[in-house]
DOKELO-127367 format. One line per 3 residues: number of its first residue (from 1); their letters; for each residue x, y, z of N, C-alpha, C. Coordinates in steps of 0.1 Angstrom, whole numbers, plus 5000, padded with zeros to 4 digits. Example, Ala and Ser with C-alpha at 12.3 -4.5 7.8 and 13.67 -1.06 7.14 Angstrom:
1) AS) 5132/4943/5078/5123/4955/5078/5132/4967/5078 | 5128/4978/5071/5137/4989/5071/5129/5000/5079
***
This chain:
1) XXX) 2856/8891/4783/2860/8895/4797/2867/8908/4797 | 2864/8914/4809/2873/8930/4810/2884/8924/4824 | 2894/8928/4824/2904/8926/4833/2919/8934/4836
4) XXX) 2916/8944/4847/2927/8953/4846/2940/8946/4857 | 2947/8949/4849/2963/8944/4858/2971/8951/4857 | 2978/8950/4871/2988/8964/4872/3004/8959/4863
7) XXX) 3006/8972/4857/3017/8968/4848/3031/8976/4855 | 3045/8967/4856/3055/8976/4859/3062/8979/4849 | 3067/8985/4840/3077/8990/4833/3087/8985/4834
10) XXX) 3095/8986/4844/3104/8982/4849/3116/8995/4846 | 3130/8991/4845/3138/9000/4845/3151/8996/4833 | 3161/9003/4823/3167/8998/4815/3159/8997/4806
13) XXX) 3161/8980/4798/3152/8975/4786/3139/8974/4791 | 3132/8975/4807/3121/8971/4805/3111/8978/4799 | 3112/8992/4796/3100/8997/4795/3101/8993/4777
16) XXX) 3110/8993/4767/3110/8987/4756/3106/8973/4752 | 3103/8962/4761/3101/8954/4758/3084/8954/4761 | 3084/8960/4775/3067/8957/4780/3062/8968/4771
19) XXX) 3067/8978/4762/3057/8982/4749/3054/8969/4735 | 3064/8964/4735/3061/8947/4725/3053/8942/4733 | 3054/8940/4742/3047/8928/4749/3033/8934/4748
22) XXX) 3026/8946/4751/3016/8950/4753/3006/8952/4743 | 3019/8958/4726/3016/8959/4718/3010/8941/4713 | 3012/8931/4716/3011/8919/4710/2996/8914/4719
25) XXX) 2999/8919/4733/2983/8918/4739/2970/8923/4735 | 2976/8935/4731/2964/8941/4725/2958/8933/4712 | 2966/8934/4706/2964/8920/4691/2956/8907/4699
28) XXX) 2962/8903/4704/2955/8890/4711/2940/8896/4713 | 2937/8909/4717/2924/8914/4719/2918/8903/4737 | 2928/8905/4741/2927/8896/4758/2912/8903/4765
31) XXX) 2914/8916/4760/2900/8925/4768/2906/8928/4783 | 2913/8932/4784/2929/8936/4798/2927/8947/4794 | 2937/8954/4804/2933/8973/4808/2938/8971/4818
34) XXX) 2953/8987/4813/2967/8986/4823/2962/8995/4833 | 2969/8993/4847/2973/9001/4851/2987/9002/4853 | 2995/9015/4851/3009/9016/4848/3013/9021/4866
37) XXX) 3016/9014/4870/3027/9017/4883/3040/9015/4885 | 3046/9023/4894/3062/9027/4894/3072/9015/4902 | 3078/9014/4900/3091/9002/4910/3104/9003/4905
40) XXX) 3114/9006/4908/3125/9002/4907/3127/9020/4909 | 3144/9020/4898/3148/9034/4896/3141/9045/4892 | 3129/9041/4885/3122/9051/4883/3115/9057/4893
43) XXX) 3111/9047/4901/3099/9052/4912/3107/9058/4924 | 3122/9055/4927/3131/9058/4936/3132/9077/4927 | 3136/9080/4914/3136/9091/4914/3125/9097/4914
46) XXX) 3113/9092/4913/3105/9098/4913/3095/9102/4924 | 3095/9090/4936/3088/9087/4945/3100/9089/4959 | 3111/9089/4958/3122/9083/4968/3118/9069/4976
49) XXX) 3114/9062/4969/3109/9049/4972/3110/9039/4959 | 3118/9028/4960/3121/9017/4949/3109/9010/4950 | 3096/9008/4962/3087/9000/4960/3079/9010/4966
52) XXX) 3070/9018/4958/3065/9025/4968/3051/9018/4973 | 3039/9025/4982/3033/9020/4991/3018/9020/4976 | 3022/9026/4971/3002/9030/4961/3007/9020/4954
55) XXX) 3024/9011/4948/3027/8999/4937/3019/8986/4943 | 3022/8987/4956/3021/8977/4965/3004/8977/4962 | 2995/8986/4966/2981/8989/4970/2974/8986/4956
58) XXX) 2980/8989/4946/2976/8985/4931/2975/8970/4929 | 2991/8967/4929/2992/8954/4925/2977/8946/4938 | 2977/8949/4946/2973/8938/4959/2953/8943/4952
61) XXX) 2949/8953/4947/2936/8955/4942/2936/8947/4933 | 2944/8949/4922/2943/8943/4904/2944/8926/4907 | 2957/8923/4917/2957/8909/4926/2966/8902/4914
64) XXX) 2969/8906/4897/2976/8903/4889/2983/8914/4882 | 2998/8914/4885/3008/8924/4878/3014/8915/4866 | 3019/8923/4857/3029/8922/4847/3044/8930/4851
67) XXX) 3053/8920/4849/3064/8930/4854/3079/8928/4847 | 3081/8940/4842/3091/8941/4833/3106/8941/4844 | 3119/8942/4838/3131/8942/4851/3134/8950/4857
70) XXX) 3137/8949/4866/3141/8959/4877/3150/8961/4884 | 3158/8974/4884/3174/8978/4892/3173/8979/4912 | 3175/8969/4915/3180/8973/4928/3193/8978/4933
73) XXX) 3196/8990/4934/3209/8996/4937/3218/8987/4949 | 3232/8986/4943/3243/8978/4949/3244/8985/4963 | 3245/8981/4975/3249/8993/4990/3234/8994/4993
76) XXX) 3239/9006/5001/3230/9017/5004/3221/9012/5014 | 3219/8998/5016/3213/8992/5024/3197/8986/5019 | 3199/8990/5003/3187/8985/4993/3182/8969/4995
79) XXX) 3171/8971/4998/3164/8956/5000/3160/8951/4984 | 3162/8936/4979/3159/8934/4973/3144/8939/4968 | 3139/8941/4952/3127/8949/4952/3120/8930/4951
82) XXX) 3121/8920/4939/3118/8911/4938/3114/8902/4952 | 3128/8902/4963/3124/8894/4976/3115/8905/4982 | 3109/8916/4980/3103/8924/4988/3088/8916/4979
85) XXX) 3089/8923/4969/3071/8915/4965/3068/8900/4967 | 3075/8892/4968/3076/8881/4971/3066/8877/4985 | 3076/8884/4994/3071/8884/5005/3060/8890/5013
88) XXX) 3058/8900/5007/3047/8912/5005/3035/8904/5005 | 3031/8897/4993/3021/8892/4989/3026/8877/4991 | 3037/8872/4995/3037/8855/5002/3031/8850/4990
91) XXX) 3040/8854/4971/3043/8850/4962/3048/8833/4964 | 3048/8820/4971/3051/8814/4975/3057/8803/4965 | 3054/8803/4954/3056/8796/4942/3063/8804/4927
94) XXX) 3074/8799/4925/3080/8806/4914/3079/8790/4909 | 3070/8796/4893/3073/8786/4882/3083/8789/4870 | 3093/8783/4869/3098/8789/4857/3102/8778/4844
97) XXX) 3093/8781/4832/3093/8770/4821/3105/8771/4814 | 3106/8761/4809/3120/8766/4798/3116/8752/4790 | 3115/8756/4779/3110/8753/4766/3119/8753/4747
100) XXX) 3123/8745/4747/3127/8746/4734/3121/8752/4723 | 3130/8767/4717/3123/8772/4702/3132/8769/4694 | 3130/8771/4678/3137/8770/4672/3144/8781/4670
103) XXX) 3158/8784/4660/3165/8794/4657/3177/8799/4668 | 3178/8795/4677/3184/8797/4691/3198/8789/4692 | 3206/8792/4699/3218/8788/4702/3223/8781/4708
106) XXX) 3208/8771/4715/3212/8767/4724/3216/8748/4718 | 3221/8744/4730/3227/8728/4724/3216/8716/4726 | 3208/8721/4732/3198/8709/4725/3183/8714/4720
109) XXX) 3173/8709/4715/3165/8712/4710/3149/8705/4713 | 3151/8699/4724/3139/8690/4726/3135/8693/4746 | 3140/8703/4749/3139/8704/4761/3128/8713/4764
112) XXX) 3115/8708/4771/3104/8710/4780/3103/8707/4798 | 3110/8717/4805/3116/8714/4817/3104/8724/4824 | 3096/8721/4838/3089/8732/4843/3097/8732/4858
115) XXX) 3109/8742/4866/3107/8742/4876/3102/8748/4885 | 3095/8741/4900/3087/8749/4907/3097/8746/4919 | 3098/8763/4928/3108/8769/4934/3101/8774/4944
118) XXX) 3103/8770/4959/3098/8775/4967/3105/8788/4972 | 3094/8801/4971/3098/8810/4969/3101/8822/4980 | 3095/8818/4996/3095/8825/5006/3104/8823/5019
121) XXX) 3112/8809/5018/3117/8808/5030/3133/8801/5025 | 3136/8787/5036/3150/8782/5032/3163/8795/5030 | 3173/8794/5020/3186/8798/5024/3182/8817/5020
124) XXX) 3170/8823/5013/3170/8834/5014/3162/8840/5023 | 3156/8835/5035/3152/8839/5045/3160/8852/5048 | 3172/8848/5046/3188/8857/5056/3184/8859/5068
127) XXX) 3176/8849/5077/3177/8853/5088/3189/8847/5098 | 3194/8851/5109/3205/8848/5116/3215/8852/5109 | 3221/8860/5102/3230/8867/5097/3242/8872/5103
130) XXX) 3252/8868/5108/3261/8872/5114/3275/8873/5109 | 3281/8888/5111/3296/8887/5109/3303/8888/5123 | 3315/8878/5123/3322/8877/5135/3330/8892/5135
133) XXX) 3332/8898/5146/3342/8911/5148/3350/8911/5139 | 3356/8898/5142/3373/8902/5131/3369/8897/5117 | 3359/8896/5113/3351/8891/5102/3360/8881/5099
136) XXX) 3363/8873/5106/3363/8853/5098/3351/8848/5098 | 3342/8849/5102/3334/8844/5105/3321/8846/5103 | 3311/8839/5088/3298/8845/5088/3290/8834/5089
139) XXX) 3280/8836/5096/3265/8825/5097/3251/8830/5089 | 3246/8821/5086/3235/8827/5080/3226/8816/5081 | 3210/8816/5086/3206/8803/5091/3195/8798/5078
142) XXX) 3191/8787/5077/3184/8779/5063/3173/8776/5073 | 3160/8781/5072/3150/8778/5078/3138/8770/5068 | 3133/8756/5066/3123/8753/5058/3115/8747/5069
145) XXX) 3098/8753/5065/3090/8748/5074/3082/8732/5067 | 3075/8731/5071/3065/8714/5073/3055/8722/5059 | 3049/8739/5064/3040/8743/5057/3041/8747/5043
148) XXX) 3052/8750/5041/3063/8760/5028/3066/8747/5025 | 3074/8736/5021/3072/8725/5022/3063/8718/5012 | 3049/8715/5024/3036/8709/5016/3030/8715/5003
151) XXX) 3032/8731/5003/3023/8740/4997/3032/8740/4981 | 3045/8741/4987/3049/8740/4969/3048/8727/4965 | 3053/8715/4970/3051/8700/4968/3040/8701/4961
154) XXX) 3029/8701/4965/3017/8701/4963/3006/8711/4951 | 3016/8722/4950/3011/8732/4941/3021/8725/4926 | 3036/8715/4928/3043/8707/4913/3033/8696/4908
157) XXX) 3026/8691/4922/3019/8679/4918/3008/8682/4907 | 3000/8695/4914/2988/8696/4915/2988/8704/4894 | 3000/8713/4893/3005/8720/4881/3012/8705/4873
160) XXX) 3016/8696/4876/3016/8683/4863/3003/8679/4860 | 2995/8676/4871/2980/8673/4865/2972/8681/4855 | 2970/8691/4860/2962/8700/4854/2972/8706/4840
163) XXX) 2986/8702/4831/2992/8707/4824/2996/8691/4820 | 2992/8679/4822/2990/8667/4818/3002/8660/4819 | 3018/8666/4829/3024/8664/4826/3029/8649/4834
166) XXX) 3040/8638/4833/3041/8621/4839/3051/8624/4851 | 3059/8636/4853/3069/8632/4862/3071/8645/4870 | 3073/8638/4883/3076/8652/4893/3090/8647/4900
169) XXX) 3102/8653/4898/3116/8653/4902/3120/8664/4919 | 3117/8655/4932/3122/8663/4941/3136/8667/4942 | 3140/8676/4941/3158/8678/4941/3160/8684/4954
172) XXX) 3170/8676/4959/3174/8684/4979/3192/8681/4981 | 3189/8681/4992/3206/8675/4991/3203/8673/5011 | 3196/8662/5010/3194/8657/5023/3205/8645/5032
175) XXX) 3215/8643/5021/3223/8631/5028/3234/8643/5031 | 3229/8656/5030/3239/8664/5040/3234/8675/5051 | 3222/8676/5047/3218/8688/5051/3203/8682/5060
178) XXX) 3209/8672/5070/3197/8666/5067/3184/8668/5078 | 3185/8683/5084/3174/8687/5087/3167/8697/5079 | 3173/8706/5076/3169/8714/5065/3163/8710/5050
181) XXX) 3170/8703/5045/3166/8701/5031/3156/8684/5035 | 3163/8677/5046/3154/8664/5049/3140/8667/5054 | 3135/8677/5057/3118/8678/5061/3111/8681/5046
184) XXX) 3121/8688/5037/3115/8687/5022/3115/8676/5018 | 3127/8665/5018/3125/8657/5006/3111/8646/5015 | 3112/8644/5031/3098/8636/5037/3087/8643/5035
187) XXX) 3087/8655/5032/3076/8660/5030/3072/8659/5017 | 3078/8660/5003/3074/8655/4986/3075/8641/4991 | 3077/8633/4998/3080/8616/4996/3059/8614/5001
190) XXX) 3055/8622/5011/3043/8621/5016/3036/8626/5010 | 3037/8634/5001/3025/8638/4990/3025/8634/4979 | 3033/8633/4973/3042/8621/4963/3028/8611/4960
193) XXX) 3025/8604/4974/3020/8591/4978/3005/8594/4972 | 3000/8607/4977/2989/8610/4972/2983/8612/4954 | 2998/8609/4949/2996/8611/4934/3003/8601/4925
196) XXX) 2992/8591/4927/2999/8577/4919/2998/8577/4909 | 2989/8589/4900/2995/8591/4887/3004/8595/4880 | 3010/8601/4888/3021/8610/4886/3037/8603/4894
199) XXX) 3039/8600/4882/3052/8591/4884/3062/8598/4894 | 3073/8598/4902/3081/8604/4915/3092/8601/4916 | 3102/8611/4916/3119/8600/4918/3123/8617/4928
202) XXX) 3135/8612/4935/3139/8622/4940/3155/8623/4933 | 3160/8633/4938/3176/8634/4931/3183/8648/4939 | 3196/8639/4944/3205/8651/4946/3211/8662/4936
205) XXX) 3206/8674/4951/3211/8684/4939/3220/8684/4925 | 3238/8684/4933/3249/8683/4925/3247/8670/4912 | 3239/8658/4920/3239/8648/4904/3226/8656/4894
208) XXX) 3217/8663/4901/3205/8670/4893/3212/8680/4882 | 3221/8686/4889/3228/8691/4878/3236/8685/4868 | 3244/8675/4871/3250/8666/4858/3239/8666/4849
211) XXX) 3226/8661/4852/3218/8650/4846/3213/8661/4836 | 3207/8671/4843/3204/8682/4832/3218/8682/4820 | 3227/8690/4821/3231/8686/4813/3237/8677/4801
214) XXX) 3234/8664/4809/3235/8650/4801/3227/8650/4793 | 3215/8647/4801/3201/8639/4799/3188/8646/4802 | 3188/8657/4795/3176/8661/4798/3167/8663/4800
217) XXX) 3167/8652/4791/3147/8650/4789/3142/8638/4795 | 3148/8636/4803/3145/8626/4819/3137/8633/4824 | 3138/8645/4822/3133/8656/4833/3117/8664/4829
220) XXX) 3111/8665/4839/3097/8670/4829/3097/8685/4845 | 3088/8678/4857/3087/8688/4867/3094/8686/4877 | 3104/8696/4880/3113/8695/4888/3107/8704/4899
223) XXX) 3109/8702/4916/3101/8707/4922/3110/8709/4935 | 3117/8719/4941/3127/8723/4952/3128/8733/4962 | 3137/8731/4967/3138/8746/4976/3143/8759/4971
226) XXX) 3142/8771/4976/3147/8783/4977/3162/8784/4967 | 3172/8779/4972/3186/8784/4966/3187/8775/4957 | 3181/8763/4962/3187/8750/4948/3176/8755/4936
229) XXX) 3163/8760/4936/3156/8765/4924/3159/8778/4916 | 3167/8787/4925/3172/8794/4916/3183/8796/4907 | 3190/8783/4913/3202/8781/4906/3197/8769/4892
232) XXX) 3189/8760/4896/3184/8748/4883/3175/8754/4880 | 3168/8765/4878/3163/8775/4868/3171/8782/4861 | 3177/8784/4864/3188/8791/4851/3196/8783/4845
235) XXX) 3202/8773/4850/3205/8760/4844/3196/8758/4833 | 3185/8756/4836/3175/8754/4821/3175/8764/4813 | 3173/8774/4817/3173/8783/4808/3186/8784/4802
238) XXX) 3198/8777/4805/3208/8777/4799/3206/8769/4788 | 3199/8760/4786/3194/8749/4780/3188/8753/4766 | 3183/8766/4768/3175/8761/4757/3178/8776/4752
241) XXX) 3189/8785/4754/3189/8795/4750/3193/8803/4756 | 3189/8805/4771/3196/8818/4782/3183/8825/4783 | 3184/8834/4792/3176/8841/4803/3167/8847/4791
244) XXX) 3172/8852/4779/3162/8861/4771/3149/8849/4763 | 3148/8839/4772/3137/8830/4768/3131/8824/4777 | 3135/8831/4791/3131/8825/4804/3118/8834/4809
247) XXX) 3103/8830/4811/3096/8839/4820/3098/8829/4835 | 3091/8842/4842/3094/8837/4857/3078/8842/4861 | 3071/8828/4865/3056/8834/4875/3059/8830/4891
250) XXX) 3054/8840/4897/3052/8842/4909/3038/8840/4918 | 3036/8828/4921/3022/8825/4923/3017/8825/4938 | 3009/8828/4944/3005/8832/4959/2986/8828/4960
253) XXX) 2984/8826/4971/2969/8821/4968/2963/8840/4970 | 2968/8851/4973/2963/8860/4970/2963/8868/4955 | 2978/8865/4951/2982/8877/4936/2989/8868/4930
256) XXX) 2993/8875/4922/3001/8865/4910/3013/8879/4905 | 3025/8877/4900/3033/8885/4901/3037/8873/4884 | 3039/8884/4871/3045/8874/4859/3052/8885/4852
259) XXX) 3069/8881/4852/3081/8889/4847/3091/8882/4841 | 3099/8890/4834/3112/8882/4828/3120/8883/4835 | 3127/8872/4836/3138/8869/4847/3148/8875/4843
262) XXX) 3154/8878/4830/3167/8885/4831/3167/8900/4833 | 3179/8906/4834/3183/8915/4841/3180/8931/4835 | 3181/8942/4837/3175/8955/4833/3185/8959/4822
265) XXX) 3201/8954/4815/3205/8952/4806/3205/8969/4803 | 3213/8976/4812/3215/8990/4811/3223/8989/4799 | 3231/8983/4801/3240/8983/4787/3233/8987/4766
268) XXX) 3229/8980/4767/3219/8981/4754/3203/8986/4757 | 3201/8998/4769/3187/9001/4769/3188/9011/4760 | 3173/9013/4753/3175/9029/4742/3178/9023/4731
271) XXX) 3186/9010/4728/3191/9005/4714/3180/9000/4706 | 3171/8996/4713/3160/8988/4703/3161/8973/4703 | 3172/8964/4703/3175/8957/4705/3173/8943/4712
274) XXX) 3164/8946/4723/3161/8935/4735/3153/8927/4728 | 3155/8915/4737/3148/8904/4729/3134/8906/4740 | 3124/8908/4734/3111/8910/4743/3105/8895/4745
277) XXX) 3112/8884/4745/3104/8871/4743/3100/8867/4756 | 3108/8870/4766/3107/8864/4779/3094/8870/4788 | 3100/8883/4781/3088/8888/4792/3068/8886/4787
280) XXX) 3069/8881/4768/3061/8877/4761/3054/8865/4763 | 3067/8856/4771/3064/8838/4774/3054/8843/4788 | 3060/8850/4794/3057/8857/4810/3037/8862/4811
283) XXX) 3036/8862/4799/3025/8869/4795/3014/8860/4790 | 3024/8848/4786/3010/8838/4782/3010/8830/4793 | 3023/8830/4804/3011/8824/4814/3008/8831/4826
286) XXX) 3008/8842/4821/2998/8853/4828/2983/8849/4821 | 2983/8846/4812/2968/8847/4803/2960/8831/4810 | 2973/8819/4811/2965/8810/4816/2963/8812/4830
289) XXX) 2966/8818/4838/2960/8818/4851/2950/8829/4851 | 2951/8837/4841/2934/8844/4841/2926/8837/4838 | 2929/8821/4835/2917/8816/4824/2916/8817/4807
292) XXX) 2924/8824/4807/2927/8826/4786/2932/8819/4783 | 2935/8805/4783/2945/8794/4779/2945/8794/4768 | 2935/8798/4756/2936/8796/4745/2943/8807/4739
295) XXX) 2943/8821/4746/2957/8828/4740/2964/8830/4743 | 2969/8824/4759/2979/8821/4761/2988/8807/4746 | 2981/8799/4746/2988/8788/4739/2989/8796/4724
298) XXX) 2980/8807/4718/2980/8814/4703/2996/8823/4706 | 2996/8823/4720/3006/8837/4717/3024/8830/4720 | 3022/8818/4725/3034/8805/4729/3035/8800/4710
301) XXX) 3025/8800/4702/3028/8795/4688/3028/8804/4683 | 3028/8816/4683/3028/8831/4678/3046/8835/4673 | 3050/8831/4682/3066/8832/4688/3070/8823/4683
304) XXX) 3067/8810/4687/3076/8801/4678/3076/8803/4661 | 3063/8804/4658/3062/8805/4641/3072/8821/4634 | 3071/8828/4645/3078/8843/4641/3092/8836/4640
307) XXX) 3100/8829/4650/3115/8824/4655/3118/8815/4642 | 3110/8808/4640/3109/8799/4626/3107/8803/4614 | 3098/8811/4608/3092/8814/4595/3102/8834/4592
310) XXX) 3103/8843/4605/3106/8851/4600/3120/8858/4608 | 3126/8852/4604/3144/8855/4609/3145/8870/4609 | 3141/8873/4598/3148/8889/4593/3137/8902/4605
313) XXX) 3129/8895/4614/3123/8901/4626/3126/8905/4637 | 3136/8890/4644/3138/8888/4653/3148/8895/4658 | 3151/8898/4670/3168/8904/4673/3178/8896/4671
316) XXX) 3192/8904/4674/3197/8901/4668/3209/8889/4676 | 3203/8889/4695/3206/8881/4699/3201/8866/4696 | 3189/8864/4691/3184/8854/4682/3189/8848/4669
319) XXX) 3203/8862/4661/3206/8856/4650/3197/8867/4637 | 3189/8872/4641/3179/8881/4630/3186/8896/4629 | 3182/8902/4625/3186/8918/4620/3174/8924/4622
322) XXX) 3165/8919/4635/3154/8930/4639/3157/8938/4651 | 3145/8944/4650/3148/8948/4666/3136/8943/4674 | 3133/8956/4684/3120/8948/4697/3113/8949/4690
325) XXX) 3113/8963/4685/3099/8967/4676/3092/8955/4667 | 3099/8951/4658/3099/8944/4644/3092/8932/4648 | 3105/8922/4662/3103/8912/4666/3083/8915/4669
328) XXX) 3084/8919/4679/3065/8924/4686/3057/8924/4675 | 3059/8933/4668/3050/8936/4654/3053/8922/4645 | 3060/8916/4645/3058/8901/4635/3048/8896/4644
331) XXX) 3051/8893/4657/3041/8878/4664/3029/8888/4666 | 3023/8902/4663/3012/8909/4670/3003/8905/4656 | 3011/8903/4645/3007/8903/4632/2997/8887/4628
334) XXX) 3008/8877/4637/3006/8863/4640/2994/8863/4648 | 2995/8867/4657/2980/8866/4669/2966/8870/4660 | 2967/8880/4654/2955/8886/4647/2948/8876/4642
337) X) 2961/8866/4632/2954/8858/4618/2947/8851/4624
***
């Protein structure tokens, strides 16, 4: 297959990592062909636009981007660049895996968690936003529809089946919130019904959190709203390592949006350093929603066998004395065999 997708760079560590990442694609031999488009600080100095209008026209032709991190400037009246694609293309599904590797730091080692995050409405709408004059006073209104709702419900169900997985976990916090967060949990209780294979429990937020870090592996697909999914995604990824092992997909029935969730890491860009793994995980399930599931899953054991078999690769946030380079070129070396 030939398949071009628009690539962002990103800004900071990302253009260092998405050269590993790219360089390991190429190995995979996917049969992909970039297109390189601007977003963030670069495209702001370059374009005076953080999202300009031909990023937008690309991604929405190619219909699948890759996307490295991105600086949205503090003030100024800067709109998030992330909530802008999101909404743009009504990205309406953020899946984010978090997966136990070896070699990592993290305190358990058996954790396979998928959460799906409804990605377009609820508490980052920011609509109704209000500061009182004498600023005591701010509002900001939580809107979830019947349809935003059904569509993620139904897109956790529908991603346990087809990824073989027994349990779908609704998390809300309905015995307080109980118009807002209660048309979500009636609405997974009614589709729920429709999937008697697929075993169903619901759980409040605040205990969702204990349990994660109790008891983890209760947990297989967790499935929520807006602010509670982006907070028990990182939660997991606290789990099994931290953000430098977190991808984040963006799924829309138009485009697909697949990037590393952590941050542009100005601090160490230029050093060599970054752990390119996340945006690498980000890339194999970019490959299964093209249909490549077989290298997506070569390039998911590519990584693990590199984290395992070759320490002296990896960076150095992993524990190794590599860098990005080293790390990319061990697993590009893996994909080949």
């Amino acid at each position: 297959m030939s398949k071009t997708i628009a690539v962002i760079p990103g800004d900071g560590i990302g253009p260092e990592i998405m050269t590993a990442t790219l360089r390991v694609l190429d190995a995979l031999d996917c049969g992909l062909k970039y297109d390189f488009v601007d977003a963030g600080m670069v495209a702001l100095e370059k374009h005076g636009d953080l999202l300009p209008k031909a990023t937008l026209d690309r991604i929405g032709e190619h219909k699948v981007a890759l996307k490295g991190p991105l600086t949205t400037p503090i003030g100024g009246g800067f709109t998030s660049i992330n909530v802008t694609l999101r909404r743009h293309f009504d990205l309406y599904a953020n899946v984010r895996p978090a997966v136990s590797f070896p070699g990592t730091k993290a305190r358990f080692d058996n954790i396979d968690i998928i959460t799906v995050r409804e990605n377009t409405e609820g508490a980052y709408l920011s609509e109704g936003q209000t500061l009182s004059e004498d600023g005591e006073t701010a509002i900001s209104m939580v809107r979830n529809t019947r349809k935003g709702s059904s569509r993620i419900v139904r897109y956790a169900f529908e991603l346990a089946v087809k990824k073989g997985r027994k349990k779908v976990t609704a998390v809300h916090k309905a015995n307080i919130i109980k118009t807002a967060s209660g048309l979500f949990l009636n609405v997974a209780r009614e589709i729920a019904r429709e999937y008697p294979q697929i075993e169903f429990n619901e759980m409040i937020v605040d205990n969702t959190c204990m349990q994660l870090v109790m008891k983890p592996e209760q947990f297989d697909v967790i499935v929520t709203t807006n602010l509670f999914g982006d907070i028990l995604s990182d939660l997991c990824a606290g789990l099994v390592g931290g953000l430098g092992l977190a991808p984040g997909d963006n799924i829309g029935t138009e485009a697909a949006i697949f990037e590393a969730v952590h941050g542009s890491a100005p601090d160490i860009a230029g050093k060599g350093i970054a752990n390119p793994c996340a945006l690498l995980l980000a890339a194999s399930d970019m490959l299964d929603h093209l249909g490549i599931v077989d290298k997506g899953d070569k390039l998911r054991a590519a990584i693990r066998d590199t984290m395992t078999n070759d320490r002296d690769s990896v960076t150095p946030d992993l524990g190794g004395k590599g860098s990005t380079a080293s790390f990319g070129e061990a697993i590009a070396k893996r994909v080949k065999g």
